[in-house]
C-alpha positions in Angstrom: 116.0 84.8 94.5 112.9 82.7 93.5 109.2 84.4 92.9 106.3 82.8 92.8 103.6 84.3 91.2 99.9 83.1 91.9 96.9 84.4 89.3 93.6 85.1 90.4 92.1 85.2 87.2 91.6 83.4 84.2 89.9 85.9 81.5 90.8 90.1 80.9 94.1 91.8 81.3 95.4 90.4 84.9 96.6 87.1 83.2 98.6 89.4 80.5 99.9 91.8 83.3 101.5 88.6 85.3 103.1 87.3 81.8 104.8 90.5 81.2 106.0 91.0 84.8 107.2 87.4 85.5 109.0 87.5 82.0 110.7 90.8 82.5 112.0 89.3 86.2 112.5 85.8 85.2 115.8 87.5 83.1 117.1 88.3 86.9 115.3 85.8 89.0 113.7 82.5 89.2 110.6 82.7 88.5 107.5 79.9 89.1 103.7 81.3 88.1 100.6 78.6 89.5 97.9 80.0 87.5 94.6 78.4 86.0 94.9 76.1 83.7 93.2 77.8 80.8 93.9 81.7 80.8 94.5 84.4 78.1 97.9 84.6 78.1 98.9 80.6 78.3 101.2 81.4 75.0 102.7 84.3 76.5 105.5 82.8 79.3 108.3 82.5 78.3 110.7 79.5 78.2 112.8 80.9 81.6 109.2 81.2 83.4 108.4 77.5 84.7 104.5 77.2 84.4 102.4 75.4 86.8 98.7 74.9 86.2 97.2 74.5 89.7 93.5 76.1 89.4 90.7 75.4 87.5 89.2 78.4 85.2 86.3 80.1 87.4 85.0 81.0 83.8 83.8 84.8 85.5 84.9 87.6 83.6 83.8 91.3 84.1 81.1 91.6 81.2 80.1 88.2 82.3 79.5 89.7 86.1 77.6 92.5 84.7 75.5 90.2 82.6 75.2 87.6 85.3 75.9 84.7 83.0 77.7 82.8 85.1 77.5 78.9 85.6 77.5 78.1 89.3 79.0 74.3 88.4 82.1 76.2 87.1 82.6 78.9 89.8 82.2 76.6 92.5 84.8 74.2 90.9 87.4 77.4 89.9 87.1 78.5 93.9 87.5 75.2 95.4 91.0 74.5 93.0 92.6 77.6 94.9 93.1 74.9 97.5 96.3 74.0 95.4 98.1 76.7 96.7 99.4 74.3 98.9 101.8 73.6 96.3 103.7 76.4 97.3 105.3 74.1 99.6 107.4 72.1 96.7 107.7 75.4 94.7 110.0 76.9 97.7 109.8 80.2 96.7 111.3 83.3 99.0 108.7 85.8 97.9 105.2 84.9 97.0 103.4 87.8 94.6 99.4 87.9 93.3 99.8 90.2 90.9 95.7 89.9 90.4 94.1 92.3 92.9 93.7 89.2 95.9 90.6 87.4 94.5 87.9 86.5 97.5 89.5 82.8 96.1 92.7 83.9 96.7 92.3 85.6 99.9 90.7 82.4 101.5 92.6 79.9 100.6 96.0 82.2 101.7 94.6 82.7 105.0 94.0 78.4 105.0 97.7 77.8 103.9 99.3 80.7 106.0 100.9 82.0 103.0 101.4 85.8 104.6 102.6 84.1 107.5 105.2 81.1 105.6 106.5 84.0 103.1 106.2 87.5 102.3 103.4 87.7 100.2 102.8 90.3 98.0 99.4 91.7 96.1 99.6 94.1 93.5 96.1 95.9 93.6 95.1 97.6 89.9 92.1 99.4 91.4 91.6 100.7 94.8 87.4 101.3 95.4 87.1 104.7 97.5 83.7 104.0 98.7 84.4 99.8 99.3 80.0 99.0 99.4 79.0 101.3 97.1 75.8 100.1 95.1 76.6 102.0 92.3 78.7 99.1 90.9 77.2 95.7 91.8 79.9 93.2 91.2 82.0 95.4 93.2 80.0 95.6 95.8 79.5 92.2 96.1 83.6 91.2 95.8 84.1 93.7 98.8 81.2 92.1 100.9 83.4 88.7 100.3 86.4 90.0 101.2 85.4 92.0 104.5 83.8 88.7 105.9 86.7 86.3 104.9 89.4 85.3 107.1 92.2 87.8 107.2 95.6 87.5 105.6 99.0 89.0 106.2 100.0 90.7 103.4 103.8 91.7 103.7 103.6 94.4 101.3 101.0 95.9 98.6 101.6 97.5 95.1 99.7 100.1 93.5 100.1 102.1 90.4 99.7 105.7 91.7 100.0 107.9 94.4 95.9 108.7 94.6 95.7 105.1 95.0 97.8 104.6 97.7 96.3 107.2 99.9 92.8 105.5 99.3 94.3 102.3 100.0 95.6 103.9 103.6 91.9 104.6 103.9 90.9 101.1 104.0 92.9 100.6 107.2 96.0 99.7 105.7 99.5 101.1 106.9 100.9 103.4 103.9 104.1 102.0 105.0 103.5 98.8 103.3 102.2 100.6 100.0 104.8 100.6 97.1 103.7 102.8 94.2 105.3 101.2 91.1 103.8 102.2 87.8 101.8 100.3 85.2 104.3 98.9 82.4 103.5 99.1 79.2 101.7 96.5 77.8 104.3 94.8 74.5 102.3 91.4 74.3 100.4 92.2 71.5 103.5 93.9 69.5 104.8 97.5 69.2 104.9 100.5 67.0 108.0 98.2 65.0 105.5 95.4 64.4 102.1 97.2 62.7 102.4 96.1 58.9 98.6 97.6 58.8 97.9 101.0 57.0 96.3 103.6 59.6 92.4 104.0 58.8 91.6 107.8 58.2 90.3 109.2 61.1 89.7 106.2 62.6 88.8 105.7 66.6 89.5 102.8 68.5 87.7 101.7 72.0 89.3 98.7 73.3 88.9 96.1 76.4 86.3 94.5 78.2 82.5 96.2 77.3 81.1 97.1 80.9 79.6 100.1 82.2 82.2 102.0 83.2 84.1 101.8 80.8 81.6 104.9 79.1 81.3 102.9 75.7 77.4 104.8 75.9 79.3 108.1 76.0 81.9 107.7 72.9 79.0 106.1 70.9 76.9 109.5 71.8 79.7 111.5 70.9 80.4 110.3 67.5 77.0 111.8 65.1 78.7 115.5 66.7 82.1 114.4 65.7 80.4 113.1 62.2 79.3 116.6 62.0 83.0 118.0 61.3 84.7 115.0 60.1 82.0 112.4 57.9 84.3 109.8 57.6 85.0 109.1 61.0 84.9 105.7 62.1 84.7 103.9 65.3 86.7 100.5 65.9 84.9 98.7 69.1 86.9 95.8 70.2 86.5 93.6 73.2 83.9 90.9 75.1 80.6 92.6 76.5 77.0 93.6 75.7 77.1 96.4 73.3 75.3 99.5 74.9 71.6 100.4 73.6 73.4 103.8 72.2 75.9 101.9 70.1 73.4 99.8 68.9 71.7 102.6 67.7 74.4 104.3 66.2 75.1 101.3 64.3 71.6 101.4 62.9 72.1 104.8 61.9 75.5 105.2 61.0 76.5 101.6 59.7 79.6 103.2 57.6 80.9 104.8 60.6 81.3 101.7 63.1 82.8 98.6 62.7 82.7 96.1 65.9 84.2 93.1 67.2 82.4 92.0 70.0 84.5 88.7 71.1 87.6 88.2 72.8 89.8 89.3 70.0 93.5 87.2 69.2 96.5 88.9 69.8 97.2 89.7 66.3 93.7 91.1 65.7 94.8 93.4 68.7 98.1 94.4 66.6 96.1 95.3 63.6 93.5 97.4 65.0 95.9 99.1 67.1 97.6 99.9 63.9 94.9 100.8 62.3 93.6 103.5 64.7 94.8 106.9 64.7 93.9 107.8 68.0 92.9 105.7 71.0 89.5 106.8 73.1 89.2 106.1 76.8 86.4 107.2 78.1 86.2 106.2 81.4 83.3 106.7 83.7 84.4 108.4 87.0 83.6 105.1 88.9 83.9 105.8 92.9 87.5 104.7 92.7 90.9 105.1 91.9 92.6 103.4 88.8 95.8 103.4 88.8 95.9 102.7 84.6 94.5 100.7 81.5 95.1 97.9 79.6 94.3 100.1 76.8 96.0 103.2 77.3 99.1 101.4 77.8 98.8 99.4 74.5 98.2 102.8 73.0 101.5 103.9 74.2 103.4 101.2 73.1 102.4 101.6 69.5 102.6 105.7 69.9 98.9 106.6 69.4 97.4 109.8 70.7 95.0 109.1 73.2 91.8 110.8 73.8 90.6 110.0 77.6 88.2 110.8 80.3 90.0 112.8 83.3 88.6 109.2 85.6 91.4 107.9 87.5 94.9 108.8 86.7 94.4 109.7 83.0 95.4 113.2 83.4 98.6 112.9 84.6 99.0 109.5 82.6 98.0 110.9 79.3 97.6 115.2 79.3 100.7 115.8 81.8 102.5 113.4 79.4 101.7 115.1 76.1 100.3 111.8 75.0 96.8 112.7 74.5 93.9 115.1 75.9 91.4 114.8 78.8 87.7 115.7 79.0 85.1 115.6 81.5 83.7 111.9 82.0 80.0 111.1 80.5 80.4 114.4 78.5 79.9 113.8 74.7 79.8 117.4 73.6 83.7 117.5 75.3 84.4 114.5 73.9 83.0 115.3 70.6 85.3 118.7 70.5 88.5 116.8 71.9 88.3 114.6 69.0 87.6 117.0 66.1 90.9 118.6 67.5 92.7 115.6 67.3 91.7 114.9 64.2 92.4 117.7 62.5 95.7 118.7 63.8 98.5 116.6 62.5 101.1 118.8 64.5 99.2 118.2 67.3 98.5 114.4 66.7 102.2 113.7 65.2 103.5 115.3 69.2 101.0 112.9 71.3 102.4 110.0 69.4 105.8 110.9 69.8 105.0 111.4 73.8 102.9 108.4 74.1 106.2 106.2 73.0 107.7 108.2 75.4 105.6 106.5 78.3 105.8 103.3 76.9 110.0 103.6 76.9 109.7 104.9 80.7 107.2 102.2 81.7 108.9 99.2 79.9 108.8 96.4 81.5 112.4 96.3 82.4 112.6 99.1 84.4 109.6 98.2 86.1 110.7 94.3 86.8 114.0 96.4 88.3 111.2 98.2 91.1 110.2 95.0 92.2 113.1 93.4 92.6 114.2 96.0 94.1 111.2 95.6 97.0 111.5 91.9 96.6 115.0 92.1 98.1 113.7 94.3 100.5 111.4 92.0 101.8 113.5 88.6 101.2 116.4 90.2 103.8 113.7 91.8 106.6 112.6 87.8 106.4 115.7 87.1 106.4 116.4 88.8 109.7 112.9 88.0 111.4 114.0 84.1 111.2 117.9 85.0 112.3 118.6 82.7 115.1 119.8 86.2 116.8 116.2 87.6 116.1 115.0 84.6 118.0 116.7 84.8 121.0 
């Protein structure tokens, strides 16, 4: 069996999700990725994995979007290069998979090729929007007004990460038949628990990823002067690319000793160490209008066993309270948030059982066992192609 895996996406977490799935198959299957030729995970293949830069970077990452600095030269370029998935022709492959959410990019130039219709083709969708043209999230909006004009493309199966999001999927018009729920794995790229040679910061708070609105920065950043109240030496860790929110800002000016930020694209052993550092890993998520089916950040948190402190957005209650790994509160709440991690904090019974649980998840969500699922659906599809072309079928 031979995969080919196509990335939509140069910058943020989809480049580091297709590493970790094509590695984890590649020990069963052959396995070809075509992806941009500069992404944030180009040292993370590994040696089995045969590599193929076909795209150009489009150099448009999420803060960018929300910050609208984006150079037009460059996205034009990056959407013209997904032409090149014509070279899925000399790759041969019997299953192609985007594992990156079917770009506009990707969507058009499939439908040019015939990709759907050469090979079953596969797209692994990490978010499912409820209400598709909702203003309430521009970029959003204006990636769904792309793809409902663009030319249709036969997608032989999708992926998503929960069951909430496959029924909103089935809302979009698309036959729940052909909607696999397979789990998030946890992410391992930038180490485990076994690799932390970092001391844990005391009572020490860690908000990692990209720095966008709904990721509800604002409302951690309001929370922390109630949570300085019971516990003075708290301190935030903010890590990741983005414009820092007004109320961070301020609580920066105010509380210097109780924030420390990165605000860049951080290495992947700057990831390790904060990780190791943190003793408990915040989430709090904005509600959104849609359905995520997990984070890049909880699942780092669960591979190195932190607690996680989340908002109940998405699939974070059954994902991190029906686990044990963590608590829930009410999104854009910083009173509730505030309270949750007080508790946390001062409950080592407590905090020593969410850690324990959270490397729980990561154990049932390694990336074996979920490489297994889709090899599992892969061979699926492969044999129903297999039958459609039968000379017998043809007849």
């Amino acid at each position: 069996m031979h995969i080919a895996y196509v990335v939509g996406q140069s910058t943020g977490g989809l480049p580091h999700y297709t590493a970790e799935l094509a590695n984890a198959v590649s020990k069963h299957a052959e396995v070809t990725v075509l992806k941009p030729d500069e992404t944030t995970a180009d040292d993370m293949f590994d040696d089995r994995v045969e590599v193929i830069d076909a795209f150009k970077p489009i150099s448009v990452s999420m803060p960018q979007l929300y910050s609208f600095d984006v150079n037009p030269l460059d996205f034009v370029r990056g959407i013209r290069s997904y032409d090149n998935l014509k070279l899925l022709d000399e790759v041969d492959p019997d299953i192609v998979h985007d594992p990156s959410d079917l770009f506009p990019q990707m969507k058009l130039y499939a439908a040019r090729h015939n990709v759907g219709e050469r090979w079953p083709f596969v797209v692994t969708r990490h978010e499912v929007v409820v209400d598709r043209f909702s203003l309430s999230r521009p970029p959003v909006f204006a990636e769904e007004m792309l793809l409902a004009v663009l030319p249709d493309v036969y997608e032989s199966q999708y992926i998503v990460h929960s069951g909430k999001q496959k029924e909103a999927l089935a809302t979009h018009g698309i036959d729940s038949d052909i909607i696999d729920v397979i789990p998030h794995g946890a992410y391992e790229v930038f180490g485990t628990h076994e690799d932390v040679d970092v001391d844990v910061d005391s009572n020490s708070l860690l908000f990692f990823g990209h720095i966008v609105p709904p990721k509800g920065l604002d409302t951690l950043a309001a929370a922390i002067p109630l949570v300085k109240r019971e516990v003075p030496d708290v301190k935030l860790l903010v890590a990741g690319e983005g414009n820092l929110p007004r109320k961070l800002k301020q609580l920066q000016k105010d509380h210097p000793e109780n924030v420390e930020v990165h605000n860049y694209y951080l290495p992947n052993d700057e990831v390790k160490n904060l990780f190791g550092r943190a003793k408990i890993v915040v989430a709090p998520y904005r509600s959104q209008g849609g359905t995520k089916g997990h984070s890049g950040a909880v699942s780092t948190a669960f591979s190195f066993g932190k607690p996680v402190v989340a908002s109940t957005a998405g699939e974070f209650r059954e994902q991190v309270q029906e686990s044990g790994a963590g608590t829930v509160v009410p999104p854009e709440d910083p009173e509730k948030l505030a309270e949750a991690l007080v508790d946390v904090l001062q409950n080592d019974e407590k905090r020593a059982s969410m850690g324990e649980n959270s490397l729980k998840m990561a154990e049932r969500l390694s990336w074996e066992s979920i490489a297994e699922r889709h090899l599992g659906l892969y061979e699926r599809l492969a044999e129903r192609q297999r039958a459609t072309h039968s000379p017998a079928a043809s007849k």
